[in-house]
MARZA-122742 format. One record per residue (C-alpha): residue in three letters; x, y, z; residue number from 1. Coordinates in Angstrom, 1 decimal, m for minus. Layout:
BEGIN
r/x/y/z/k
ALA/X/Y/Z/NUM
...
***
This chain:
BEGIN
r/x/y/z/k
UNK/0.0/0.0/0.0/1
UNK/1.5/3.5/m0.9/2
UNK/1.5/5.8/1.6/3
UNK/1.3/9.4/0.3/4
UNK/2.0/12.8/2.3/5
UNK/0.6/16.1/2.4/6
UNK/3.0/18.6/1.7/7
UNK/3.4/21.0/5.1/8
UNK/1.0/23.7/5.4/9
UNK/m1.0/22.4/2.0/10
UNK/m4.1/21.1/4.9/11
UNK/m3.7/24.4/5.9/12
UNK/m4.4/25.9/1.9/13
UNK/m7.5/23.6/1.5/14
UNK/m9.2/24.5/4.5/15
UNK/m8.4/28.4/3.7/16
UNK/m9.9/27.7/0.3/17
UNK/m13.1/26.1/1.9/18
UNK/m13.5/29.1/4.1/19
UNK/m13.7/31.6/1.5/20
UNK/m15.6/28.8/m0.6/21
UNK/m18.4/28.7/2.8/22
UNK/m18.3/32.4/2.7/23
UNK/m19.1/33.0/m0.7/24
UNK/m21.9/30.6/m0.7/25
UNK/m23.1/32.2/2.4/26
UNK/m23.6/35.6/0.8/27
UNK/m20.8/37.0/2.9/28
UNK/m18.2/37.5/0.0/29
UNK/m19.6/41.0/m1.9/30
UNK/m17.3/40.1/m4.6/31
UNK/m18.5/37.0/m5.6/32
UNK/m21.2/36.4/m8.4/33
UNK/m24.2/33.6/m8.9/34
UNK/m24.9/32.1/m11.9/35
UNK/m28.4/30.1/m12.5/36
UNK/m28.7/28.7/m16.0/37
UNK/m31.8/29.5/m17.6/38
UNK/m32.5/25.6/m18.2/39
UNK/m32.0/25.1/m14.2/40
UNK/m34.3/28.3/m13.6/41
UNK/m37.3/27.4/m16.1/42
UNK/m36.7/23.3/m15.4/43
UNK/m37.5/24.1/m11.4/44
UNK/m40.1/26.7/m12.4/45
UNK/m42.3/23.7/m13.6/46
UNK/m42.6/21.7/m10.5/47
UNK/m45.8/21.8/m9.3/48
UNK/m44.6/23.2/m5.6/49
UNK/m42.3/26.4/m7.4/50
UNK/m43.2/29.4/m6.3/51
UNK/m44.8/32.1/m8.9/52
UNK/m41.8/34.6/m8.9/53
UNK/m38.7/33.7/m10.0/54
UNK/m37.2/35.6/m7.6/55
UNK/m38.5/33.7/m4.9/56
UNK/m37.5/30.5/m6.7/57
UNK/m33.9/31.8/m6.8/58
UNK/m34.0/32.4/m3.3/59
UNK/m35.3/29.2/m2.5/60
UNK/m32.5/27.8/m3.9/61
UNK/m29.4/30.0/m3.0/62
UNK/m30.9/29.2/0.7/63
UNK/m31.0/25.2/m0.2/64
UNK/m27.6/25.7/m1.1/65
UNK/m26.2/27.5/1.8/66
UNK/m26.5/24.8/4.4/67
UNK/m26.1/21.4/1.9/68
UNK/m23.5/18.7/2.5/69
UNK/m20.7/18.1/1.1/70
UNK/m18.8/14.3/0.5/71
UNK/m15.1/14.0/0.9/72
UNK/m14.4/14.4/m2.5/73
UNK/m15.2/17.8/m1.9/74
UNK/m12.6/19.1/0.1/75
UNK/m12.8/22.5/m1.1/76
UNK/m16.2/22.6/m0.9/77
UNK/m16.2/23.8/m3.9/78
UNK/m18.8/20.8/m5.4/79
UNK/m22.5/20.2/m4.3/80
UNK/m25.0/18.6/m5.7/81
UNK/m29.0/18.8/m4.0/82
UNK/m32.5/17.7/m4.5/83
UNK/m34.3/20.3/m4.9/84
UNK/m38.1/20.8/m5.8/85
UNK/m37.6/16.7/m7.2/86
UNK/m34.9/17.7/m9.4/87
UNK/m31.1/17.4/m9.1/88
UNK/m28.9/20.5/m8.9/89
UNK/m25.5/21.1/m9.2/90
UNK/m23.5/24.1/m7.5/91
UNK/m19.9/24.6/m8.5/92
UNK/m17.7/27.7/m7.2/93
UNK/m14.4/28.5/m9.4/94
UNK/m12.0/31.2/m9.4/95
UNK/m12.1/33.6/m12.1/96
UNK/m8.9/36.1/m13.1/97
UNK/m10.2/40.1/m14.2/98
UNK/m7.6/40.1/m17.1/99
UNK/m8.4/43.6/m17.1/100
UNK/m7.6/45.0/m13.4/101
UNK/m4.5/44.0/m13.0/102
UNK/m0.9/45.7/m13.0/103
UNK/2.5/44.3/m12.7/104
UNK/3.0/45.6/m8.6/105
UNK/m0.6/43.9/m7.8/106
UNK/m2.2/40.5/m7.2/107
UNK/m4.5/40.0/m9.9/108
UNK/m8.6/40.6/m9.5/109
UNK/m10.2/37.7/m8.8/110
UNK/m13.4/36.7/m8.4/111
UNK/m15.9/33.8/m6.7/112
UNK/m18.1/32.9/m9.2/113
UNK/m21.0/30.3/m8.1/114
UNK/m23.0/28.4/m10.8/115
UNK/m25.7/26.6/m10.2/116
UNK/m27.1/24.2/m12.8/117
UNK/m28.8/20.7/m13.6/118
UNK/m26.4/18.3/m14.6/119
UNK/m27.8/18.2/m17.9/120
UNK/m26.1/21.9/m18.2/121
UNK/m22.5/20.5/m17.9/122
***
């Protein structure tokens, strides 16, 4: 059996990632952006239980989303996927670069970007 090590400090790096990961899907990062794809949005708006306004559906949703589980192969917590209104729904956070606001002295501009979807959408 091989054994495999962590590099020092990488534990460290995930679980700083999965902080700012928990606080963008909490609404806490001001930065960050959500993404619904129209299929997810009209798909869920056809369940018999949806509410009328979308905007109530999409805040159904962001809320399902801000206290779902994730598995271990999620480390990041980057990766969830929920029932929701008897459909499955995928939410995925990545990292996006501003190629635009950014100068050789600075970090680059990035930004949380949440996108929730079917898996059909993928």
């Amino acid at each position: 059996m091989p054994i495999t090590a962590t590099p020092a400090g990488a534990d460290a790096r995930l679980e700083q990632i999965a902080r700012l990961n928990d606080r963008t899907r909490l609404g806490l990062d001001r930065t960050a952006r959500v993404v619904i794809t129209r299929n997810c949005l009209e798909r869920l708006a056809e369940a018999e239980s949806a509410p009328e306004e979308p905007i109530v559906l999409q805040a159904r949703l962001m809320a399902a989303f801000r206290y779902c589980a994730f598995s271990e192969d999620s480390p990041e917590r980057d990766f969830a996927s929920i029932e929701f209104l008897g459909r499955k729904v995928w939410m995925k956070i990545d990292l996006y670069e501003d190629p635009d606001v950014k100068s050789a002295n600075d970090p680059p501009a990035i930004t949380r970007v949440i996108t929730i979807m079917l898996p059909s959408d993928y």
